[in-house]
Every structure is written in C-alpha cells, then in structure tokens.
C-alpha positions, 0 to 999 in steps of 0.5 A: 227186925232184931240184930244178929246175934254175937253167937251166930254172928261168929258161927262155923256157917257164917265163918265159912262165908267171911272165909269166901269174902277173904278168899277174894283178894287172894284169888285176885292176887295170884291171878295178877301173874297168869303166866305162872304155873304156880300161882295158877294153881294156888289160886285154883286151890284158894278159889276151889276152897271157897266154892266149896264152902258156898255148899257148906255154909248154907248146909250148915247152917240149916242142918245145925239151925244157925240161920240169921240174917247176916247169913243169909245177905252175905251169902250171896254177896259172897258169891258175887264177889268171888266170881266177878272179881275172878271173870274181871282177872280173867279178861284183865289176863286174856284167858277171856278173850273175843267174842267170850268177853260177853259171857263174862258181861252178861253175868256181871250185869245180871248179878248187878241188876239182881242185887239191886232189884233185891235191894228196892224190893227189901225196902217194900219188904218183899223177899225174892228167894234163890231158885233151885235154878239159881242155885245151878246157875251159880255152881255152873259159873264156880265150875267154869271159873275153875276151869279157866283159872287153872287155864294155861297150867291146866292145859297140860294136865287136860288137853282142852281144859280152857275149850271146856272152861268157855263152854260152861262159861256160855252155859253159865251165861244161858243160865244166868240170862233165865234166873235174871229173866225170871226175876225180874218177872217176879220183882216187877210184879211189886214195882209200881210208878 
C-alpha cells in the first residue's frame, strides 16, 4: 500500500479532519470551568464547529476524489477523540451524573472495543466499513454531546435543554450497543483460535 501523498495529504478534507483533532483540547480546555457561562458557550461553538466538519470531510472528500488512506483512519479516530474527551469532562464536571454515568461508559467502551477490533482485523486485511446506522449513532452522540456542553448556559435560553441532552445521550448509547453488536458479528466471522 503506497503512502499518501504530500497533495492529499494537506488537502481541505483532510484539513478539516486535523481541525477535529485540534478541536479537542480546546473543548476539553474550556469544559475545565463548567460554571461559566461564557466558556460553556465557547466550547459549544468549537465543538459544533468540528461536528460539523465530520459531514464535511468525508463529503468533500468524495465529491472532489480526495479520498486517501490518512483520511479514511483518521477520520474516525477524530471522532472518538472529540466525543470521549468531551463525555470525560462531562462526567468530570457533573453534567453526567447518576445512573447517566453509564451511557457515557457504554459508548466509551464500545468505541474502544470497535477500533481494536479494526485494528486485528486489518492486520488479516479485512475491512470493516461504517454503517449507514453508525453513521446515525455518531451524529446522534454529536448532538447530545451539544446539548450537554452547553448544559447550565443553555438552561436558560431552552428550559429542559440538559433533560434532552440525557435522553439523546440514552439514544446514543442504544445506537451505540446495535452498531457495536453488529460488528462484533461481523468481525467474528474472521476470528479464528
């Protein structure tokens, strides 16, 4: 397999992907003061921003034939990084709290479990492509990530904002238990002793 190249390597799609992975520390930054009004809506802005470059990217990329390989393993990488390190502060910050704790652990888990069994299934060179349904399931979790970052802040612009962040959070998790289900029965297929 031949190495990207320089030109696709710095294209608009894959710059909008390194734009994701720079978006995480800066959500992660300003969710380190969840009390402030202020910093709540910064990092919803940063993080509505890179959610909405994962529509992009691929898009893009498609649609202009700027496909390559550094894309298409970064992008869901991307991803992952941007919503565990944002469900992480969450939970860190109380917005997640209680019995929500575990929505938040199911989908950290199951993006774990998934990339590893990428991982071993790569090295047999067996693809295991995104679902239309995974798609859903990580749009679903962008959403309610939104929700709940703009949290308290965004309380008092739309009364119940947090209450609908949890139940697409729940969603999320549901989703996120169907994709992982389904590939793990896919990826077992090629799993021998």
């Amino acid at each position: 397999m031949s190495a990207t190249s320089p030109s696709k390597r710095w294209s608009l799609p894959n710059l909008l992907t390194y734009g994701r992975v720079a978006a995480v520390p800066v959500v992660t930054a300003l969710l380190f003061w969840p009390e402030k009004d202020a910093f709540r809506w910064a990092a919803l802005a940063v993080f509505a921003a890179a959610a909405i470059t994962d529509f992009f990217d691929g898009y893009l990329a498609r649609a202009w034939s700027q496909q390559s390989s550094l894309g298409r393993m970064l992008d869901p990488i991307a991803d992952k990084l941007l919503v565990a390190a944002s469900l992480l502060m969450l939970v860190a910050s109380g917005d997640i709290a209680g019995w929500s704790r575990w929505a938040a652990i199911v989908i950290l888990c199951r993006e774990i479990l998934v990339s590893g069994m990428r991982e071993f299934l790569a090295e047999l060179r067996v693809g295991l492509p995104v679902s239309a349904v995974a798609k859903w399931k990580t749009t679903l979790q962008l959403i309610a990530v939104g929700f709940m970052i703009a949290g308290p802040a965004g309380e008092k612009i739309l009364p119940g904002a947090a209450q609908i962040g949890l139940a697409l959070l729940w969603a999320a998790a549901v989703l996120t238990l169907y994709t992982g289900w389904d590939y793990m029965k896919a990826g077992m297929k090629h799993v021998e002793d």
